[in-house]
Each structure stands twice: as C-alpha cells, then as structure tokens.
C-alpha positions as CSV (number, residue, x, y, z in Angstrom):
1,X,0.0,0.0,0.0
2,X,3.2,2.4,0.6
3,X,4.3,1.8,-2.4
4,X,1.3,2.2,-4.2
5,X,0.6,5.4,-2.9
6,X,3.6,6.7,-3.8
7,X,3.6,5.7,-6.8
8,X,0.2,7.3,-7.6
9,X,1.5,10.4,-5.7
10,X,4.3,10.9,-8.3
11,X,2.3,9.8,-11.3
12,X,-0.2,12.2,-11.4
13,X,2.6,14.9,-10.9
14,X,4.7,13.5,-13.8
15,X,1.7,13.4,-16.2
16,X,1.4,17.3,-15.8
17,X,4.8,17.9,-16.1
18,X,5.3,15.5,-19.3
19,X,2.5,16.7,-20.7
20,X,3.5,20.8,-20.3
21,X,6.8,19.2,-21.8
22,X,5.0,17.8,-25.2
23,X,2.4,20.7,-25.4
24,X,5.9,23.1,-26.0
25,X,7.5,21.2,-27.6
26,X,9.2,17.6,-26.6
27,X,11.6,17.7,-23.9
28,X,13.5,14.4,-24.2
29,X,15.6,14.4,-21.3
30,X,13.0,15.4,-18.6
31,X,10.8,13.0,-20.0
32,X,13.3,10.2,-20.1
33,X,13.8,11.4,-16.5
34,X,10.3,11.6,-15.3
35,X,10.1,7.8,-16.7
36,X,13.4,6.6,-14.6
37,X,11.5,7.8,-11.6
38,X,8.3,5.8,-12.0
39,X,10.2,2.8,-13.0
40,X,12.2,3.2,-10.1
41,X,9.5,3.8,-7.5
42,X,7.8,0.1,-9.4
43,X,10.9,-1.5,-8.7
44,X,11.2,-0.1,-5.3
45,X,10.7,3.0,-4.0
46,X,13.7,3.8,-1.9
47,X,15.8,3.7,-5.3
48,X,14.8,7.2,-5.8
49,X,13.5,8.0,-1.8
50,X,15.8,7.6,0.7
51,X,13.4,8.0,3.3
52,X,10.9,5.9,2.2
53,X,11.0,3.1,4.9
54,X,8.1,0.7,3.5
55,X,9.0,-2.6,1.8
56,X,8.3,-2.9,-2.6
57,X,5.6,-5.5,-3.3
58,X,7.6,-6.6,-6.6
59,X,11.0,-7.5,-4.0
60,X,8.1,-9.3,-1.4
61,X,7.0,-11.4,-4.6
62,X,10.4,-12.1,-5.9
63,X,11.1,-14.2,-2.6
64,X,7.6,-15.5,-2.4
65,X,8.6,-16.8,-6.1
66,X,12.4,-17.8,-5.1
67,X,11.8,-19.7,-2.1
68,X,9.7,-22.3,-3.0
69,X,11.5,-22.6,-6.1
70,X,14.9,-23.1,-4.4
71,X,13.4,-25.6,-2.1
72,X,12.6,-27.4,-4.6
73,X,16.3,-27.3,-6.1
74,X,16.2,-24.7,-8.8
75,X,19.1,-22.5,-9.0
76,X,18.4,-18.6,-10.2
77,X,19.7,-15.6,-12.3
78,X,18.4,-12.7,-11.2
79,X,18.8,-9.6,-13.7
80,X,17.8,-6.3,-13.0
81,X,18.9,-2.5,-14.9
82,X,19.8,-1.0,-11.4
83,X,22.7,-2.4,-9.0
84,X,20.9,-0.8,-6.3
85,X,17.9,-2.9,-6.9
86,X,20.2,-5.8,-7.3
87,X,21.9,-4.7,-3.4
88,X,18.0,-4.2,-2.1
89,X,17.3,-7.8,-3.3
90,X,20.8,-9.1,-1.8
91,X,20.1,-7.7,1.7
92,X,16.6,-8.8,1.2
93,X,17.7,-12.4,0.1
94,X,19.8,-12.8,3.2
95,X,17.3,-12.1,5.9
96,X,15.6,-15.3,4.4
97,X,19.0,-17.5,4.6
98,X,19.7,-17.5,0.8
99,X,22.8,-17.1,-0.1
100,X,23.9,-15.1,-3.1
101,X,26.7,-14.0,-5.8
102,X,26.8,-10.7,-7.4
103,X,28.3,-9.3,-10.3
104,X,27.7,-5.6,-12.4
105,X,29.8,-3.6,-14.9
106,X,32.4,-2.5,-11.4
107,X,33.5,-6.3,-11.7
108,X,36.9,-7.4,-13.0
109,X,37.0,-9.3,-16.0
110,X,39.0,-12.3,-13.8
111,X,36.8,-12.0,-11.0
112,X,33.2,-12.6,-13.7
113,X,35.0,-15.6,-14.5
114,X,36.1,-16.7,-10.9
115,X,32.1,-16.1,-9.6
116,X,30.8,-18.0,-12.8
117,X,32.7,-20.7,-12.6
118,X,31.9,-21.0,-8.4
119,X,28.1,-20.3,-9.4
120,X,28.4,-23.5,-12.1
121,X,30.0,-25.5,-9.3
122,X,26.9,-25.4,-7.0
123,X,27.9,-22.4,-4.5
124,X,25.3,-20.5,-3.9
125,X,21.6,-20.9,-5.0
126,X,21.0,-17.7,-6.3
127,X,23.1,-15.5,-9.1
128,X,22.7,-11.5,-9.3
129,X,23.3,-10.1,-12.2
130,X,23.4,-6.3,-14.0
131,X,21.8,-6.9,-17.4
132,X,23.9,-5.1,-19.2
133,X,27.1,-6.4,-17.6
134,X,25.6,-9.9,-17.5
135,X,23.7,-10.1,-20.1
136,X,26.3,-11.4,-22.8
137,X,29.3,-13.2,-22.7
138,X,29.1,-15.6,-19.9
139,X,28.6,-19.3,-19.3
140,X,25.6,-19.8,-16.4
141,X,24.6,-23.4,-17.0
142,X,24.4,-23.8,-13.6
143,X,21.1,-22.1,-13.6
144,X,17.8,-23.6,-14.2
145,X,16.0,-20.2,-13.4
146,X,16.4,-16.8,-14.9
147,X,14.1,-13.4,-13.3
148,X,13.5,-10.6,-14.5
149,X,13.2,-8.1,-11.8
150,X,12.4,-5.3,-13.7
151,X,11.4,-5.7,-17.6
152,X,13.8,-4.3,-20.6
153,X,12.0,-3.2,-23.3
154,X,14.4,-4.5,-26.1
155,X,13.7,-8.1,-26.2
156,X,16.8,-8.9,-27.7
157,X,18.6,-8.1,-24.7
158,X,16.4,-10.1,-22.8
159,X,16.7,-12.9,-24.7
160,X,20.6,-12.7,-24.5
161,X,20.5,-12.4,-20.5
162,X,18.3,-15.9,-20.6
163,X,20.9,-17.5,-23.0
164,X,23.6,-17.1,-20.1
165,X,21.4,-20.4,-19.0
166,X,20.9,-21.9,-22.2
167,X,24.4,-22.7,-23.6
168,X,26.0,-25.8,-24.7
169,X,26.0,-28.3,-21.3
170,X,22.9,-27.0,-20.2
171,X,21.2,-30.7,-19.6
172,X,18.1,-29.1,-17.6
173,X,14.8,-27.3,-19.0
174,X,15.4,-23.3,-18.0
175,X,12.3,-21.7,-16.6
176,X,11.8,-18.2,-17.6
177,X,9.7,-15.2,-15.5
178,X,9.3,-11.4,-15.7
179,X,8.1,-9.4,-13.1
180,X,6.0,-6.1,-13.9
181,X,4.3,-4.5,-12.0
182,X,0.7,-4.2,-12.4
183,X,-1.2,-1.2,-14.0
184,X,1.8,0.9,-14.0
185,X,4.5,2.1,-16.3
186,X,6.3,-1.4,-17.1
187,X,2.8,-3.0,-18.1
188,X,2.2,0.0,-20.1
189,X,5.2,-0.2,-21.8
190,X,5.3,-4.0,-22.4
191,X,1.9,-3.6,-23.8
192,X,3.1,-0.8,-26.2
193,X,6.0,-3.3,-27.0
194,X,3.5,-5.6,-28.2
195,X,1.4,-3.3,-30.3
196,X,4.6,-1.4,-32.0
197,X,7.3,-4.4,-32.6
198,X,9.7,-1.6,-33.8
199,X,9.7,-0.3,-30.8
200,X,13.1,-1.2,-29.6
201,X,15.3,-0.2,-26.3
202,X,13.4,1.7,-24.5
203,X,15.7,2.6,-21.4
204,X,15.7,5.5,-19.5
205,X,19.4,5.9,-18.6
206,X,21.2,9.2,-19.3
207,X,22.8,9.6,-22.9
208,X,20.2,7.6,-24.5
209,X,16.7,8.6,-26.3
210,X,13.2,8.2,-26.8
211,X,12.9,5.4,-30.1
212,X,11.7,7.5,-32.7
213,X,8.7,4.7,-33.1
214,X,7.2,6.6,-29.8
215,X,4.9,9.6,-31.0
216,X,3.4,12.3,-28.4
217,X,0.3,10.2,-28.1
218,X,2.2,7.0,-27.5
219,X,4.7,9.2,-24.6
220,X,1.2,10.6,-23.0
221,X,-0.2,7.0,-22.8
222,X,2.5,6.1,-20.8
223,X,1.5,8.3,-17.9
224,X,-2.1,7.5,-18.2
C-alpha cells in the first residue's frame, strides 16, 4: 500500500509535467527522467527515496517466487537494470538465509569468471546479475531459473540475459519469469512493445533517447 501510494502520488505529478513538456514542444531528457522515476519507484521506491522506509511489493513477490523454487532445487539468475535494486534484493535475500553472488559492470574481467565458474559449481543458490554487464558473454549453465526483476524493453537483450542459462551443457529445462508491475509504467510499456514491434530499447538511462517509433500520443499513454 506504501508503495502504491507513492507511486500514484508521483504519477499524477509526472503526467502534468510530461505533458506541459510535449504541449511546448518535446523535452526528451525530462521526459526520459520523469520515466526513470516511475520505474524506479515500481521496482522499489527507496531507489529514488531515501526515506521511504516501507517494503516494494515486486521484492516481497520475488522471494515468495524464489523460495519455494529453491526448495525445490532450482538455481536462479536474477537480472535487474539498477545495482541498487540488485543490493535491495541481496540484503533482502539474506534475511531469508539464501545465499547469493553478485556481479555488475564494477567487476573485473577475472573476478566474472572466478564467480561464474563458483556459481556452475553449486555455490550459492541464487546468481545476481546487472543486465547489461551480464547479459552477454558468460557461461551460467548452472542455472535452471532466470528473473526478470524489472522488464527491458528491447527483447533482444532479454533474450541474450536468458541464453547465459541456455548454452551448450545445459542438460536441464530453464524456466523463464518477468516481473511487472501491475497497472503501472512497465505494463504500459510492455503492452506498447507488443502493439509497436519496432519499438526497440526503451531505457531511461542518461545519454540515451526516446525510439523514434514513440509519437506524443504513445509518450502521454505512458503516464495515463
């Protein structure tokens, strides 16, 4: 309910502001901005709030999904676009007794190779990864499990993180989940993914833009 709130708190603000921003003329950055916000908030809240101090209900379903499934010997990649996310879900992951190995775009080329190859050998149940630093390029057969935490809109890149699992000596079927959160900003997007297939890469990190495939009416609907 927290996070809820806040997020509707912040929504309705951000649709008056993106919407002054596209009635003068689009404002790319401030857009992309008010978009990292929201997304942030869905993921969890304190990403973007320091002093929010209520829990995420997508990081309370990831360990009501995890847990079973680790009791019943599965063995996960987590990905997620923000390391902060992927420290939340760490600490989080701990007060339940799971144990956990990280890697992002800070690790060493020597040390992503010393952590896959402990992660293959059956330490630790649970694998977190920074897409874009984990998405490509590593062996992860050790995983029968690959999360999404939060959803990337180009599917390619998606599709790349779950390979990590399904590479040659993979001898186990590899079960595959996103999590979005409902009636928000990543279900809006996904569903624009699906009606516009050339939309592709739709991140809201700084330096990159809004896919020309997006028109005003498209940008609006995702603050609806």
């Amino acid at each position: 309910p927290e996070q809820q709130k806040m997020y509707s708190a912040y929504l309705a603000a951000a649709r008056k502001e993106a919407d002054a921003y596209l009635s003068g003329g689009e404002n790319t950055i401030r857009i992309l901005s008010l978009l990292l916000r929201l997304r942030q908030i869905c993921c969890h809240p304190v990403l973007c709030l320091p002093d929010y101090t209520g829990t995420s209900g997508k990081l309370e379903m990831l360990v009501d999904v995890l847990l079973p499934a680790l009791q019943n010997g599965r063995r996960a990649l987590v990905f997620s676009q923000f390391t902060r996310m992927l420290r939340l879900i760490e600490t989080r992951l701990s007060q339940e007794g799971v144990k956990s190995l990280y890697l992002d775009g800070d690790t060493p080329a020597d040390e992503r190779v010393k952590l896959c190859d402990t992660f293959n050998s059956g330490h630790g149940s649970v694998f977190l990864l920074s897409l874009k630093a984990g998405g490509t390029g590593l062996n992860l057969t050790g995983a029968d499990m690959v999360i999404h935490y939060d959803p990337w809109w180009n599917p390619a890149a998606e599709e790349q993180a779950v390979d990590r699992a399904h590479r040659i000596g993979q001898t186990r079927a590899v079960h595959v989940i996103k999590l979005i959160a409902h009636d928000t900003i990543e279900e809006k997007v996904s569903e624009l993914q699906t009606r516009k297939k050339e939309l592709i890469d739709l991140v809201v990190t700084p330096g990159e833009v809004l896919p020309s495939a997006l028109s005003a009416k498209d940008i609006r609907a995702l603050f609806d």
